[in-house]
N, C-alpha and C positions, 0 to 999 in steps of 0.2 A: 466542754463545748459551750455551755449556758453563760460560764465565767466565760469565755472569750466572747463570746458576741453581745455582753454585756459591754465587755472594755473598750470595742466596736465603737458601738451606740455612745458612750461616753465621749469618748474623743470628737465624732459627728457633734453632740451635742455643743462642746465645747470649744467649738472650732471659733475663729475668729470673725469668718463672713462663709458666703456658700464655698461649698467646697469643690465645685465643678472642675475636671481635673485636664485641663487643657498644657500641653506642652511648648507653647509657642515659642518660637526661636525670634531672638531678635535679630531683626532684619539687620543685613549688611550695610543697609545704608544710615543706619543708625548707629551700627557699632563701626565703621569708621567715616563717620563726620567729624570736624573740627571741632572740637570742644569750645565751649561758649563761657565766660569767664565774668564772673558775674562781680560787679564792681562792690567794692566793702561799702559800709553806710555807717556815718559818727563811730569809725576805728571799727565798726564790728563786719565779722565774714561769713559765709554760706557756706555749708556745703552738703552734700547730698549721698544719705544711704538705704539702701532697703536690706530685708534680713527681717523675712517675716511680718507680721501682722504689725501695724502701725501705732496700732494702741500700747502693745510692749515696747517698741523700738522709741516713739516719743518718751515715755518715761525715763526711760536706762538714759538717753541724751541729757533729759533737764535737769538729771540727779546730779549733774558734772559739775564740780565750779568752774565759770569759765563760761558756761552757757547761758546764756538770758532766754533763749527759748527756742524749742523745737518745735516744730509744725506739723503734721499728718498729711500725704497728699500722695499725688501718684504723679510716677517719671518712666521712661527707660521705655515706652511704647510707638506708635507708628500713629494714633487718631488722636484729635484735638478733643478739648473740654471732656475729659474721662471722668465717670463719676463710680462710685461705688457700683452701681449695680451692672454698668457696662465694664466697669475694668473686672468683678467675679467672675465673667464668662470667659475670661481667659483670653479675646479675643482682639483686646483690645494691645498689646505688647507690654501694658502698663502694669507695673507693679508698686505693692503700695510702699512707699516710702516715707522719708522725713528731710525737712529739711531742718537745717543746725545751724542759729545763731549763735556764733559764740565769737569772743577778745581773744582773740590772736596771744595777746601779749600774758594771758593767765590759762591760755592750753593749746596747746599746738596743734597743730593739722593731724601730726603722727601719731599724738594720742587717741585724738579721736576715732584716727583707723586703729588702732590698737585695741580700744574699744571697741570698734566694728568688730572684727573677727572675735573679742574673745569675749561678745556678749551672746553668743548662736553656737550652734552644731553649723561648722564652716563646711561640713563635706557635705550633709542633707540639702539635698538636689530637689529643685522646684518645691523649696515649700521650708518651713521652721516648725517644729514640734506636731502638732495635730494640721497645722491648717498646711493643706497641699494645693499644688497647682502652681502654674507660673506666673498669678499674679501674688504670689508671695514668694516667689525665688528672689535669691539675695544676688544683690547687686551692687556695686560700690564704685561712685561715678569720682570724674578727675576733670577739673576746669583747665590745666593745663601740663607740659611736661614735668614739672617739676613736683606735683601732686601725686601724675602716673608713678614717676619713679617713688616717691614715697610708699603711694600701695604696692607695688609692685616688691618692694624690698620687706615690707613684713610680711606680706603674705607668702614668700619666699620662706621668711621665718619661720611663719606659724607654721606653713604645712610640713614641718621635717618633725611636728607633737606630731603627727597622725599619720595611717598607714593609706587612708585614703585620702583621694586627689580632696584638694577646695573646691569648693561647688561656685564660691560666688564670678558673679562676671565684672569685669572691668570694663565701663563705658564711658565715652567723653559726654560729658552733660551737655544735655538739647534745652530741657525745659522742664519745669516743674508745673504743677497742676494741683493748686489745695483742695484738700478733702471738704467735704461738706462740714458746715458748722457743728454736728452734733458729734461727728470724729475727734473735734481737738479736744484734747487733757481729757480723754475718755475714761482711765485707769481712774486719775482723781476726782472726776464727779462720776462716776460707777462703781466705786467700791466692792459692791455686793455682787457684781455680776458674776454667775458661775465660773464665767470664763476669765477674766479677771481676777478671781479668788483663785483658781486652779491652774491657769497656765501663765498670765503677765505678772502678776506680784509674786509668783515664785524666780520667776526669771530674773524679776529685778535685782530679787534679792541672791541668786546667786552671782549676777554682776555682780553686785554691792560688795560681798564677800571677795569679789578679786582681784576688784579695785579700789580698797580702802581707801586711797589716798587721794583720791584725784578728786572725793564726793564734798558736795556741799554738803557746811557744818549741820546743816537740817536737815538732812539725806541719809544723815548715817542712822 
């Protein structure tokens, strides 16, 4: 009993932000709006995923070659200007996300979803590793039909590895929301942090592990 309610407190400890465990459903008028399609800039494109705490999910992105840079922020909610401490309460629909610059012409859209699902535990509902609640349920948005049917077909894929359903949601993207300044490249200018030592650079590294190929030559 003493070992388990130490493992408890561990995991609390190492959480990503509070852990307040709200279940919120995203509103129907969110999940079927029009998706909004966000125009490329000098050859490069966006696009948008969550799948847990945003400090791991930035990293596993920029380790990509292909990617010039990923961002921290929150999406996929119903209230304007969300910040860290209103989107922990769960209250807000927003979950914390990223969003993905990357050249088209050196990694594809499919990769990247390919990435998405097989950088997380895809069946873990409302939450990634330690940090629970639905503003870190995983979600994985689509600017247009040709996006949907892309996620739509590996995630098809992926779920026939696993005995349980996929957890993530498929949404047409509204809008994105950047995290405060102290969020971006958190992993890289926090090295030490408990929780960065114990749950986001483990993680990266077992991306890294399963996608040799696709990483920048300073990545590996």
């Amino acid at each position: 009993m003493k070992i388990l309610l130490i493992n408890l407190i561990s995991l609390v400890i190492l959480a990503c932000g509070d852990q307040t465990k709200k279940n919120t459903v995203t509103k129907p008028e969110i999940a079927n709006a029009e998706p909004i399609e966000v125009p490329a800039q000098n050859g490069l494109h966006k696009a948008y995923f969550a799948s847990g705490c945003f400090w791991c999910v930035e990293a596993i992105y920029e380790s990509i070659e292909g990617v010039e840079e990923a961002v921290s922020g929150y999406s996929g909610g119903h209230t304007k200007n969300p910040t860290y401490e209103s989107s922990n309460t769960g209250k807000t629909g927003h979950a914390e996300a990223v969003e993905v610059i990357y050249d088209p012409e050196v990694v594809s859209f499919r990769t990247l979803v390919e990435v998405y699902f097989g950088s997380q535990d895809p069946t873990q509902v409302n939450g990634q590793g330690p940090d629970r609640g639905s503003q870190y349920r995983s979600i994985i948005f689509y600017q247009n039909a040709e996006q949907k049917k892309i996620i739509e077909d590996v995630k098809t894929a992926v779920a026939k590895n696993y005995d349980k359903p996929i957890a993530a949601e498929i949404l047409p993207f509204q809008k994105f929301w950047k995290a405060e300044d102290y969020h971006q490249d958190y992993e890289k200018n926090n090295p030490n942090n408990p929780y960065i030592q114990k749950v986001s650079i483990p993680r990266l590294n077992r991306f890294k592990a399963k996608f040799p190929d696709i990483l920048k030559e300073d990545a590996h």
